[in-house]
N, C-alpha and C positions, 0 to 999 in steps of 0.2 A: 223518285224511287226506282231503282233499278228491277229488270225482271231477269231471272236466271229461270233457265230452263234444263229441268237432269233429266237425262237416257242413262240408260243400265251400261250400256258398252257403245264403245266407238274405236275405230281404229282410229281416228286422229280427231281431237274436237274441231281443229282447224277446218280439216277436209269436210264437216260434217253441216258445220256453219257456216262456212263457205257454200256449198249444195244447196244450202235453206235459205239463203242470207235476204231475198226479197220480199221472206215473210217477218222479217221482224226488224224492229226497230233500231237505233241508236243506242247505245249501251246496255243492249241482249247479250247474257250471257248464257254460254253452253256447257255443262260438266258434267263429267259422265263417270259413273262409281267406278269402272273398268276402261282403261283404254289400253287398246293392243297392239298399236305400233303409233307412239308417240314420238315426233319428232323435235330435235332443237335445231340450235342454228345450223347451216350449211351438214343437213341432214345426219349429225349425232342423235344416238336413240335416249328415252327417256325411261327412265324404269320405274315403274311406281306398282306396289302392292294393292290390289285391290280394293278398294273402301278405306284402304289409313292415310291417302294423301287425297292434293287437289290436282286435277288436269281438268282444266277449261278454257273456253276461248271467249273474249271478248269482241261485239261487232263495234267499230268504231265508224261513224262517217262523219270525218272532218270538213270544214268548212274553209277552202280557200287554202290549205294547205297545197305547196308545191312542191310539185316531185326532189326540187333539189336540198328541202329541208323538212324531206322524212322521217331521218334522222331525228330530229325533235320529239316521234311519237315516241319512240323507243326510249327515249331520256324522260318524258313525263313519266312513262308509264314502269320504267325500273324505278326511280325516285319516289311513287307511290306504294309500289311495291316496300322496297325498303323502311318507308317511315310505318307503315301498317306491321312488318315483320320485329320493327326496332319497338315498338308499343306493347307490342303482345309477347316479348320475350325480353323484355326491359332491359334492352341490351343497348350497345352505338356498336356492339361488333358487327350487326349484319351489313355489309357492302355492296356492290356493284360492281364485278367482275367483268371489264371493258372484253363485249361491249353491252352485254345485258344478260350474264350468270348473276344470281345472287346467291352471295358466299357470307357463312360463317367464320371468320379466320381465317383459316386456310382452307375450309373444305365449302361442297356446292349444298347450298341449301334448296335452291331453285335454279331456275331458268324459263327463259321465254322463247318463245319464236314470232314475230309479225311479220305478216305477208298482205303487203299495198296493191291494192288495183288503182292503174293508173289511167286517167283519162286528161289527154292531153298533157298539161304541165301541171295537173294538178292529181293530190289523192283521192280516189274518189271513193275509198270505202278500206278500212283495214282492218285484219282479224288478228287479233293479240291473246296467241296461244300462250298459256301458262303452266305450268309445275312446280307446285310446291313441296316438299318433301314432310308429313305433319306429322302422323305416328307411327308411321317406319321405322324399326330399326335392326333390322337384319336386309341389308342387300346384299344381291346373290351377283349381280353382272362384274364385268373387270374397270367400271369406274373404280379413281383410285382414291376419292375422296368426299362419301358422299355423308351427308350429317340431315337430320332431323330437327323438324321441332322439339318433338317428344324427349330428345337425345340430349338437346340442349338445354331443356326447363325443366328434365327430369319428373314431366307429367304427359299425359295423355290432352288434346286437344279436343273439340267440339268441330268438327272438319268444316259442316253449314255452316255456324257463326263464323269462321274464318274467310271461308267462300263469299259471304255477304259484305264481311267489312272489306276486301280487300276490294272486291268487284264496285262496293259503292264508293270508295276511297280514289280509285282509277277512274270511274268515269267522272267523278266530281274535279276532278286536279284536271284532268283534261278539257272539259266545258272551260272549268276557269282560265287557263290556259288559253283556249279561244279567244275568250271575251279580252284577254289581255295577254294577247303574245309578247314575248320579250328572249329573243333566243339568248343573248351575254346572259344574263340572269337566270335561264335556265342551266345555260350550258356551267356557269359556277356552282349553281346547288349539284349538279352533277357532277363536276368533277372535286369537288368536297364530299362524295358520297364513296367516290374509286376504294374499292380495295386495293391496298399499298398504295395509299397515294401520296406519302412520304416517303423519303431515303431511295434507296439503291437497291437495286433489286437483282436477281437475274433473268436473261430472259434468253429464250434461243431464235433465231432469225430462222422462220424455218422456210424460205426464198435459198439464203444463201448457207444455212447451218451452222452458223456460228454460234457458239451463248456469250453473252456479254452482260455487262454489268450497267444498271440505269433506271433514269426516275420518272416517272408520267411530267411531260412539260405541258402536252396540251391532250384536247380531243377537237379537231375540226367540227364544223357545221355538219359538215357530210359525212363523221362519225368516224376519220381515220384519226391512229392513235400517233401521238410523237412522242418519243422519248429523248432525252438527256444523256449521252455518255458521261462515264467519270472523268474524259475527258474533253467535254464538252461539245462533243458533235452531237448532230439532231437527226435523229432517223424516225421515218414518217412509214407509217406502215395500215394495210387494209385487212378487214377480217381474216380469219386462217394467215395471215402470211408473220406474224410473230405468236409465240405463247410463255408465258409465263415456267421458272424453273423452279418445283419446290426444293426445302430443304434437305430432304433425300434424294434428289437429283429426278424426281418425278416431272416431266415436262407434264405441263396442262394443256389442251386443247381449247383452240377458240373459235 
């Protein structure tokens, strides 16, 4: 049984659990009906309506985990995420947005942020910030694509029941996980999860600015992405340094 713990407001759950994190246990979770400056990856902000979504964070303390397959949490815990979101909206459209948005189609349903403490070569404790988008449906910021549960199932949501399934769903796939690591076989149920992870796509290089056209070939251990030209060359790239180009010419952020 997992234990979640709610605060009224936070500026970051992350930051908040992190400050507190030696008073509680192994899959403590932290959510808070208001958070004020939410972050995601390589510091994009999060916007969530007060009391119609989720932002919390998860304590994780792995076991033997090493720093150079961290990587790995961020793949259990998008691929939880997902099969919990594909259940509750009886969907196979919700995705994983390389390297851990999750998307409706084309638009951002969620997103995470984890942040590892590292002792020595191994992890010694990680906080897995989340946002989920549940019955929002008017956002105000200049994201360009953001979607709802609410938006998608055409109902209103129970935010707790959500909060519980997903928070138990993550730390249960994670323990499992431990008891029986197996990165190929992770890293496949993962890249069978990618959003667009068939055909040709476009993408812009934004190292060198190019947009070109290509397909997900792989995701390394260490979480860089390769892609496939149309004609046939392989470019290998790290967070921030490619993003996806939608069909209105809208570059996405990674």
């Amino acid at each position: 049984m997992c234990t979640i713990v709610y605060v009224e407001e936070a500026t970051s759950t992350n930051n908040m659990l992190a400050s507190v994190a030696t008073q509680f246990e192994h899959g403590t979770a932290l959510a808070a009906h208001t958070q004020t400056a939410g972050r995601g990856q390589r510091g994009n902000h999060w916007e969530s309506e007060p009391g119609k979504n989720l932002t919390f964070s998860i304590l994780l303390y792995p076991r033997g985990v090493v720093a150079s397959r961290q990587f790995e949490i961020s793949q259990v815990v998008a691929i939880s995420t997902v099969k919990v979101l594909r259940s509750l909206l009886d969907t196979n459209d919700v995705c994983i947005k390389w390297p851990n948005d999750i998307y409706y189609l084309d638009r951002k349903l969620g997103g995470m942020l984890i942040e590892n403490s590292i002792a020595g070569v191994s992890i010694d404790r990680s906080i897995v910030g989340i946002g989920i988008n549940v019955n929002q449906t008017k956002f105000r910021s200049d994201a360009p694509n953001p979607v709802s549960m609410a938006q998608i199932a055409g109902r209103e949501f129970d935010v707790d029941s959500v909060l519980e399934y997903l928070v138990t769903q993550i730390v249960n796939d994670f323990d499992a996980y431990e008891e029986n690591p197996d990165g190929a076989a992770l890293s496949a149920r993962y890249r069978f999860m990618l959003w667009r992870s068939e055909g040709y796509w476009p993408y812009r290089d934004n190292v060198k600015g190019d947009i070109f056209n290509a397909r997900i070939a792989a995701v390394d251990p260490g979480g860089q992405l390769t892609l496939s030209t149309v004609t046939g060359a392989f470019r290998t790239f790290d967070f921030k340094e490619v993003s996806p180009v939608l069909d209105d010419n809208t570059i996405m952020p990674n």
